[in-house]
C-alpha positions as CSV (number, residue, x, y, z in Angstrom):
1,X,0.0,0.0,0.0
2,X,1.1,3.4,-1.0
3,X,2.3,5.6,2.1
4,X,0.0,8.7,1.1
5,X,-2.6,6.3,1.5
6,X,-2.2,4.8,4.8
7,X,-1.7,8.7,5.6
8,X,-5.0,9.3,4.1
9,X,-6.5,6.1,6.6
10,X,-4.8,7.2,9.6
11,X,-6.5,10.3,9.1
12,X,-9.8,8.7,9.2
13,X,-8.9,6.4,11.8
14,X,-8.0,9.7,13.9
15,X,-11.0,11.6,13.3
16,X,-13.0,8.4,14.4
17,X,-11.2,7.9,17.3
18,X,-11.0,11.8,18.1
19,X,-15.2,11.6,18.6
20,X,-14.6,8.9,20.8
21,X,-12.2,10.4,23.1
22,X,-15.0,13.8,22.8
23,X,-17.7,11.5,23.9
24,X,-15.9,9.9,27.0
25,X,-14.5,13.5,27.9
26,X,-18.4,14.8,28.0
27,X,-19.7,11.9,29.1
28,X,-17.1,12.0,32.4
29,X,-18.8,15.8,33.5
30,X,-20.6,17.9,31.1
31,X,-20.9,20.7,33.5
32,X,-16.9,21.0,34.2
33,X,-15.7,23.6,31.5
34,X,-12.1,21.8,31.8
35,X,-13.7,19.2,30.3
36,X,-15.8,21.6,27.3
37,X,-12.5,23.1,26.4
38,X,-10.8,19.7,26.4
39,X,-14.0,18.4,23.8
40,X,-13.9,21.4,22.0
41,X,-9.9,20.7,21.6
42,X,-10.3,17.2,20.4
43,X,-13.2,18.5,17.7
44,X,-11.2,21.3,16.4
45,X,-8.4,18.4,16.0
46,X,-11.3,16.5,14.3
47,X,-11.9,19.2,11.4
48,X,-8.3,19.4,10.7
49,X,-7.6,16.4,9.8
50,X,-11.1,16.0,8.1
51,X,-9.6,19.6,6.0
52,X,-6.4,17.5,5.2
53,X,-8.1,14.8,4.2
54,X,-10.3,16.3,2.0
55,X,-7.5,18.5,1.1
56,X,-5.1,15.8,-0.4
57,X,-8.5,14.1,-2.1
58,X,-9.3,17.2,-4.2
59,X,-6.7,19.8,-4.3
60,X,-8.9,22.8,-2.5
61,X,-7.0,25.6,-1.7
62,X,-10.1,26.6,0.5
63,X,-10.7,23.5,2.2
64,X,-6.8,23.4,3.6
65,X,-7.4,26.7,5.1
66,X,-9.3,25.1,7.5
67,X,-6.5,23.8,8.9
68,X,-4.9,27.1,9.7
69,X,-8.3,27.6,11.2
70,X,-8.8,24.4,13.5
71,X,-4.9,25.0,14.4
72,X,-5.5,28.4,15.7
73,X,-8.3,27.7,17.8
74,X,-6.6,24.2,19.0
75,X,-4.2,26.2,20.9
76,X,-6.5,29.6,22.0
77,X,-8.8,26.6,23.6
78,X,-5.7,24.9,25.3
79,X,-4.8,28.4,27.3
80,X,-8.2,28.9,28.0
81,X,-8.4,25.1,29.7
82,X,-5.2,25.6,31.4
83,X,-6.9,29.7,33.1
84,X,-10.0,27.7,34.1
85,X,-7.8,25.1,35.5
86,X,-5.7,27.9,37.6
87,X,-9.0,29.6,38.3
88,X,-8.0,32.4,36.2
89,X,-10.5,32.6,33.5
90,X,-12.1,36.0,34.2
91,X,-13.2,38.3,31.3
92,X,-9.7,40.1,31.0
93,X,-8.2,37.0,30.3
94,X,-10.5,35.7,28.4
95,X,-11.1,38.2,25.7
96,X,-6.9,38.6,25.9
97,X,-7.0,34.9,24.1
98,X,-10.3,35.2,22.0
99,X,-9.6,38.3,20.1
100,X,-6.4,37.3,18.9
101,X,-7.4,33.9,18.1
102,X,-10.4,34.8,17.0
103,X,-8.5,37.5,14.6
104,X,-6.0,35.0,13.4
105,X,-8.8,32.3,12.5
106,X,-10.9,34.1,10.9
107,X,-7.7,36.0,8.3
108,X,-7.0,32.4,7.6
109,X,-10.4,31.4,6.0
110,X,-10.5,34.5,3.8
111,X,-8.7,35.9,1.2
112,X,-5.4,33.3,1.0
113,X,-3.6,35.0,3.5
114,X,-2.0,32.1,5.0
115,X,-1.4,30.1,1.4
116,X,-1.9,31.5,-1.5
117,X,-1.4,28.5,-4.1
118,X,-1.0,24.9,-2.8
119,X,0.4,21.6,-5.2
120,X,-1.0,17.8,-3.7
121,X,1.0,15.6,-6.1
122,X,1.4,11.9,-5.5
123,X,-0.9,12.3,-2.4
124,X,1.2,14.9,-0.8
125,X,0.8,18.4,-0.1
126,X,3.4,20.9,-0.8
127,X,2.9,24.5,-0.5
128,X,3.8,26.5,-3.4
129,X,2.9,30.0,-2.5
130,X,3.0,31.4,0.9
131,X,0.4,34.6,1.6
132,X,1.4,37.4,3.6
133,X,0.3,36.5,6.9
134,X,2.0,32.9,6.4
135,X,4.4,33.7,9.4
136,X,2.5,35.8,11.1
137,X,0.2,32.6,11.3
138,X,3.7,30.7,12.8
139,X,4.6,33.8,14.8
140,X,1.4,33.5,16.8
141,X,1.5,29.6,17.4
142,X,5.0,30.4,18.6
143,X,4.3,33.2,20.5
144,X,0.5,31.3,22.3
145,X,2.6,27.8,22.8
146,X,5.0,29.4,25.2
147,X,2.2,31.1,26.6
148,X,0.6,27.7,27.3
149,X,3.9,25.9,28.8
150,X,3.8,29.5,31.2
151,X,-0.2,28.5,32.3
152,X,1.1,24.9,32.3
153,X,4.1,25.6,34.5
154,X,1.7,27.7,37.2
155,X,-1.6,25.1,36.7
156,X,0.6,22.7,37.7
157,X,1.9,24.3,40.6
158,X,-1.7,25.2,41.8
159,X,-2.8,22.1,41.9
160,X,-2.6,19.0,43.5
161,X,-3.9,15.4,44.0
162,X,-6.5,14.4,41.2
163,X,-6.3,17.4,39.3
164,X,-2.8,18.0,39.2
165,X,-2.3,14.4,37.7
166,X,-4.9,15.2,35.0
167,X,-3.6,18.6,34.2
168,X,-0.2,16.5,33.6
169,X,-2.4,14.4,30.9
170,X,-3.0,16.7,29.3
171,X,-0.1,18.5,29.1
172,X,1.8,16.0,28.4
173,X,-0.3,15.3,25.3
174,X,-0.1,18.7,24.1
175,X,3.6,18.3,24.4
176,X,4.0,15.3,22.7
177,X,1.6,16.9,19.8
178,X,3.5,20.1,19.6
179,X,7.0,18.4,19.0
180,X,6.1,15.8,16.4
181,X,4.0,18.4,14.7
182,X,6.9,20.9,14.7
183,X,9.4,17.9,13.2
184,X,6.6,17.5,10.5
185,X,5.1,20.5,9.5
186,X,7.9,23.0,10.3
187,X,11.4,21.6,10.2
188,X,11.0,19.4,7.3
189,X,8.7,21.6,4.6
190,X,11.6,24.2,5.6
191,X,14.0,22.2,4.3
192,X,11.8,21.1,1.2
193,X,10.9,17.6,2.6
194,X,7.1,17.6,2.4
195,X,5.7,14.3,2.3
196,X,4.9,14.1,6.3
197,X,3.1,17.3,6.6
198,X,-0.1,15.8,6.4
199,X,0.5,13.7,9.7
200,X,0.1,16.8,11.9
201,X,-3.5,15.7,13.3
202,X,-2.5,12.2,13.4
203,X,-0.6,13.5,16.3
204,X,-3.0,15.4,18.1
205,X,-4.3,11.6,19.2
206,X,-1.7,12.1,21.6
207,X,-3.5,15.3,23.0
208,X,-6.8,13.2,22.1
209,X,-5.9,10.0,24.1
210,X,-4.4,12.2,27.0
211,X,-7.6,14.1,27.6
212,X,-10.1,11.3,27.8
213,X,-7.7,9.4,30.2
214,X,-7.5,12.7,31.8
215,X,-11.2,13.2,31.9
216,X,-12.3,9.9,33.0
217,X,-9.5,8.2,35.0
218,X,-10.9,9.4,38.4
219,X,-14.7,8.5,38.0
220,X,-16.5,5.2,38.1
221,X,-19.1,4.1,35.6
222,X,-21.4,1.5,34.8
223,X,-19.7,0.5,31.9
224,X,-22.7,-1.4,30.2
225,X,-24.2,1.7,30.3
226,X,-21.2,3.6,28.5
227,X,-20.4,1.4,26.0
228,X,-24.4,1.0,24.9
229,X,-24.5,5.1,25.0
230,X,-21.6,4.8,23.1
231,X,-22.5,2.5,20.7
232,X,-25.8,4.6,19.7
233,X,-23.7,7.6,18.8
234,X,-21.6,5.8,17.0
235,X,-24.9,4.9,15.0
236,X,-26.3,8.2,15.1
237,X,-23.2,9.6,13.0
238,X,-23.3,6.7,10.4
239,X,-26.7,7.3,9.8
């Protein structure tokens, strides 16, 4: 089997397995906004790989700027999980994350900005023409990941027992996610290497996996009950 096919698998495979990790996050406690932002998080990693996907199937220029889109908002949603967890999400802080995301995500659905001309040959996507916010884009990712490790270094102090150790899941997930997705959709392209680039939300299982183990390590279920709720929402989104 071709590799940009089993790329074009594990992306399906990881969307899949992303709803499942949103449903057990919910399903743990739907009224703990830890556990929203940590959803939302796995969604957002959901449509970017969906975007890629579809991306490497039919060439869109518009469609891959979803990406840029689901990436943004991946990481604004992050900070905002990691204020709530430090008890610091008040309306200063909150709007000091959503308008710059929310700026960012929005530039990079309209007008090519971000990528002005993309090339998917042999199942791989190479960027031929970078827009004039490209690294701006990267400046911002930069700039809100080392304001994430900062909320991850004090929510971690903050804390301790249960939620400590599942602030650390999640972290840790994010972590993983950040470095493989740097290797693969920084390093390389900058050195012309392209044919990984589209693995990116394959790695955000890591941030996916983390927060459901996170989310429902600490609570006891009837699991007959899970698995049957489970299995009907499964069916819902088939049908």
């Amino acid at each position: 089997m071709q590799s940009h096919i089993i790329i074009q698998i594990l992306l399906v495979i990881s969307s899949i397995l992303g709803l499942i990790c949103a449903f057990f996050v919910l399903r743990a406690d739907t009224k703990s906004w830890i556990n929203r932002f940590l959803a939302i998080i796995v969604i957002l990693a959901d449509f970017w790989a969906l975007s890629i996907y579809l991306t490497l199937k039919t060439g869109n220029l518009d469609l891959s700027m979803i990406a840029f889109f689901s990436t943004a908002w991946i990481i604004g949603a992050g900070n905002l999980l990691l204020l709530e967890a430090r008890q610091k999400l008040f309306r200063r802080n909150l709007w000091l994350i959503l308008i710059p995301t929310g700026i960012i995500s929005i530039l990079s659905l309209i007008g090519h900005y971000m990528v002005k001309r993309i090339d998917v040959t042999n199942g791989f996507i190479k960027i031929v023409q970078i827009g004039p916010l490209f690294y701006i884009f990267y400046a911002f990712i930069f700039i809100y990941l080392c304001v994430f490790i900062i909320n991850a270094w004090l929510a971690l102090k903050q804390n301790e027992g249960i939620e400590k150790l599942k602030i650390s899941y999640i972290v840790t997930g994010f972590v993983i996610s950040a470095i493989l997705g740097s290797i693969f959709n920084l390093i390389l392209p900058a050195f012309g290497i392209f044919q990984f680039n589209s693995l990116g939300p394959i790695f955000i299982l890591f941030v996916s996996g983390g927060a459901a183990y996170a989310a429902t390590k600490h609570y006891i279920y009837d699991y007959q009950v899970v698995l049957s709720e489970l299995w009907a929402f499964l069916l819902l989104m088939i049908c």
